[in-house]
N, C-alpha and C positions, 0 to 999 in steps of 0.2 A: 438604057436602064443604068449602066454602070456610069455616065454623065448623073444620073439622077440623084446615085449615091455619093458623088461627091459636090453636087448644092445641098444638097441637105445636110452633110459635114462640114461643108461651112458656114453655114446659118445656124447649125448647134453651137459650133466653134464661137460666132461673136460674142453671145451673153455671159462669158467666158472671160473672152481676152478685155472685153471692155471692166469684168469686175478687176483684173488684175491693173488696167489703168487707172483705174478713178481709186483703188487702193484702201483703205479703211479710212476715208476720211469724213465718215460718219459717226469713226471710234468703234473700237475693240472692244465686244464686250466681254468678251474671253478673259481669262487670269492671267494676264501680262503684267503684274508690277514688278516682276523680278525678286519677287517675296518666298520665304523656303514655301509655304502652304499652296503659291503656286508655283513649284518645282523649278524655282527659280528660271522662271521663263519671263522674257521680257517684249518687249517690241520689236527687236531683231527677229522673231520669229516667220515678223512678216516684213519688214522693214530692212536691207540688207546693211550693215553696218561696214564703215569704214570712211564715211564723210565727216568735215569737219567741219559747223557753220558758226563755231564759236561762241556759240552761247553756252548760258550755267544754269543750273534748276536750283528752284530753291522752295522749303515746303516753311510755313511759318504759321504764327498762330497753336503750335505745338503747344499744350501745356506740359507743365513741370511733372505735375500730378495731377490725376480726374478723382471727379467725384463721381459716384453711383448715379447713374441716369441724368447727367447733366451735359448738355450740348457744348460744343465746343466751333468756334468756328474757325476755318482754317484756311490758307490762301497757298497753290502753288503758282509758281511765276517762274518763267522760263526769259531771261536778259541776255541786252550784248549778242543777240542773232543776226547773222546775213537774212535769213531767211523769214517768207511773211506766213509760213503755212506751220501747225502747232498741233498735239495733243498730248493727251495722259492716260496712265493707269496708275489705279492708284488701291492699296487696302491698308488693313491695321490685322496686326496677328498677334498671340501670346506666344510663349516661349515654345509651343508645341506646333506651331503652325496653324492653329486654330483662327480662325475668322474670329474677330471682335468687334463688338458694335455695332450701330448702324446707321447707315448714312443718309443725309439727306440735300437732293441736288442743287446747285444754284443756275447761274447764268451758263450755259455754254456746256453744263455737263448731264451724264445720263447715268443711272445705275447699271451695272456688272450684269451678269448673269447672276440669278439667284440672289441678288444684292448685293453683293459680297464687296462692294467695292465702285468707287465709281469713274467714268472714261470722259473723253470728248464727247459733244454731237459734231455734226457737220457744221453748223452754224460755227460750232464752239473751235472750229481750227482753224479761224480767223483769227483769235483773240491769245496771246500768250502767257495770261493769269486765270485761275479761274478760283472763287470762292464758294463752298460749301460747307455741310457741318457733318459732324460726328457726332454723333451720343453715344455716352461711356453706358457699358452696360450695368446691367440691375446690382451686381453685386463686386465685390472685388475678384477678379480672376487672375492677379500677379500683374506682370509688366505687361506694356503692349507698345510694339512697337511699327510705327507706319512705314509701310514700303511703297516707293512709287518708280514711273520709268516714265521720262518726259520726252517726246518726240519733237525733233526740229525736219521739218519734210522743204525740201528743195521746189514743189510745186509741180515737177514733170508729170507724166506720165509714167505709169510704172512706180514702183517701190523702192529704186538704187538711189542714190545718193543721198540717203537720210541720213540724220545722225541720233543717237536714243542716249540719252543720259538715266541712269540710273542713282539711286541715292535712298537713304534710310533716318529716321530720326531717334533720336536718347530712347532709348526704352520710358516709358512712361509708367509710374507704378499709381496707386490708389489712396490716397491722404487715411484710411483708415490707420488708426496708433495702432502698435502693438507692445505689451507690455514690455517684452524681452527686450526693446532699441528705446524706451522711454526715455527722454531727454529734457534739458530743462535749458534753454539759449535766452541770454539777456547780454545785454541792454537789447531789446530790440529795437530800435532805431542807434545805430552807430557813425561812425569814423574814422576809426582805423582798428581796435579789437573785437572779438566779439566772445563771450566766454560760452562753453559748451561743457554742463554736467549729467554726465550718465545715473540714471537712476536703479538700473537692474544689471548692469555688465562693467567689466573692469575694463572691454577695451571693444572700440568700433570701426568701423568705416566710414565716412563722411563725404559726401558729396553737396556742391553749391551749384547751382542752376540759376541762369537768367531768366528770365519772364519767355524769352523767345526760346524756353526748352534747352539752351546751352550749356554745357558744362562748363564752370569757369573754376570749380578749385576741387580738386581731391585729397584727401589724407587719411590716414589712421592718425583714432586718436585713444586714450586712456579714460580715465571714467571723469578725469578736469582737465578741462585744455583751454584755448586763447588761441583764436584765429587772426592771423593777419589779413584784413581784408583792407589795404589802406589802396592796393594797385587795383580796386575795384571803381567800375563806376559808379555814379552816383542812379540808385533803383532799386526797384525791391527784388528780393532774392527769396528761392527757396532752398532751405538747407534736408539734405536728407542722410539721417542719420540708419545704418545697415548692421545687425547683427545677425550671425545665419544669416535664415531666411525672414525675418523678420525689417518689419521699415518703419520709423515714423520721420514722419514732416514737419517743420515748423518755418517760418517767413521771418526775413528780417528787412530795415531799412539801411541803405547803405549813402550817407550823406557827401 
């Protein structure tokens, strides 16, 4: 009998040790993006970190600003790896850790639990980019900003010698005006100045964003100013003018 109880402990044992081999390479649909809303927990959860396969992640497609219920589409890519095996997680939160928006999957990935965000499939950790979309939701609810945690997996067995990069993008605010940051930017198509007049405030913050979500110039400014944007490249910009809590948007060309 006591032979009997230990085959049968190791025939429990297999479906076991083989999920720890083959390891989530079907993707996590857990809250791994390393985002505060999921407790800042990331891939290392399951993944042991400490490998180095030299790759970089990178999330793109970010816009400047959203508009109320308008898709956006967005690509992360994962370069420069030793390695051929790959996944993600990936969300968007507001300032409270709150879920925003919702997703929808492309090639290679799957929805979160509850939506909330979305992973690899198995097919999908083959491939080292994946494309999907967001929709911004119904109304303005402040910034939102995306959190992801990109997996580079070694191919072994087991879970060790992974490597997880984590990473975040600009907080993303809402193109609604509000009157308190109204502004008024001309020339719009430029070359090396750009002037900026406050309409309701004597003094603001200013920020300049590239198309790919980048911050490329910050300042305070007064209620008339002149931007130097001559070390700019040539493309369209969005300006975002901050008073309080208050934002408005406006675009410029940059020749």
């Amino acid at each position: 009998m006591k032979n009997n109880y230990s085959f049968y402990s190791i025939l429990t044992a297999i479906p076991v040790a083989l999920l720890v081999l083959v390891g989530f390479t079907g993707g996590q649909t857990g809250n791994f993006s390393g985002s505060p809303g999921d407790n800042n927990q990331n891939c290392t959860a399951c993944h042991a970190p400490g490998a180095n396969h030299g790759g970089s992640a990178a999330l793109s497609g970010v816009p400047a600003t959203y508009n109320a219920n308008q898709a956006y589409n967005l690509n992360l890519a994962i370069t420069g790896s030793s390695v051929s095996k790959f996944g993600f997680n990936i969300t968007a939160e507001d300032d409270s850790g709150n879920k925003i928006g919702t997703w929808t999957t492309g090639t290679g990935s799957q929805l979160r639990s509850g939506g909330s965000g979305l992973t690899h499939t198995a097919a999908g950790s083959s491939q080292n980019n994946w494309s999907f979309n967001w929709t911004a939701p119904a109304s303005d609810v402040g910034a939102v900003t995306f959190y992801y945690a990109a997996l580079q997996a070694n191919g072994a067995s087991g879970n060790s010698g992974d490597q997880v990069i984590t990473g975040s993008s600009n907080a993303v605010l809402t193109t609604i005006d509000s009157k308190l940051s109204d502004f008024t930017l001309y020339p719009t198509q430029v070359m090396d100045k750009v002037s900026i007049a406050l309409e309701n405030a004597s003094a603001a913050q200013i920020q300049v964003y590239n198309m790919q979500g980048n911050l490329v110039l910050e300042s305070k400014i007064q209620d008339q100013n002149e931007l130097d944007v001559t070390h700019l490249s040539s493309g369209i910009y969005i300006t975002r003018v901050m008073v309080e809590d208050a934002v408005s948007v406006a675009k410029f060309v940059k020749y």
